[in-house]
Phi, psi and omega in degrees: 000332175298007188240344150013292213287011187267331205294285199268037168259335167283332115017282176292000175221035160265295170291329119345277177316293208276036180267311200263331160319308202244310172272301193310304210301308198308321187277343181250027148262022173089012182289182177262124196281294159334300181284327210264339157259043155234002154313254208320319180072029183221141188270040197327309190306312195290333168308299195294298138011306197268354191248022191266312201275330173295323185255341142321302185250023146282280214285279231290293218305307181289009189263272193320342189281314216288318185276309167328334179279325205282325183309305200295315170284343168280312194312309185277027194233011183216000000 
């Protein structure tokens, strides 16, 4: 379960590229930033974001059960 947080860090940087592919490259060959993400209909920022904060606080959760077990186990070894 500690390798979890891989699913939506990869998530995250598929929509992330396509954000910067699909909106950035454009506007900075002169498209319009405003039509070319309302073109698209995908929220890129706000996905990453939401799949930025989902593999964050994947990883904490296992980081704290990971120290609670060595803590739960050092107790009974002393």
């Amino acid at each position: 379960m500690l390798t979890g947080w891989l699913i939506p860090t990869g998530l995250t940087l598929v929509y992330f590229g396509r954000w910067i592919t699909e909106n950035v490259i454009p506007t900075l060959k002169g498209g319009n930033f405003d039509q070319l993400y309302d073109l698209h209909q995908v929220r890129y920022l706000d996905t990453t974001l939401a799949c930025t904060i989902i593999a964050l606080v994947w990883v904490t959760a296992m980081v704290f059960r990971c120290a609670r077990k060595q803590i739960a186990f050092a107790g009974r070894r002393a």
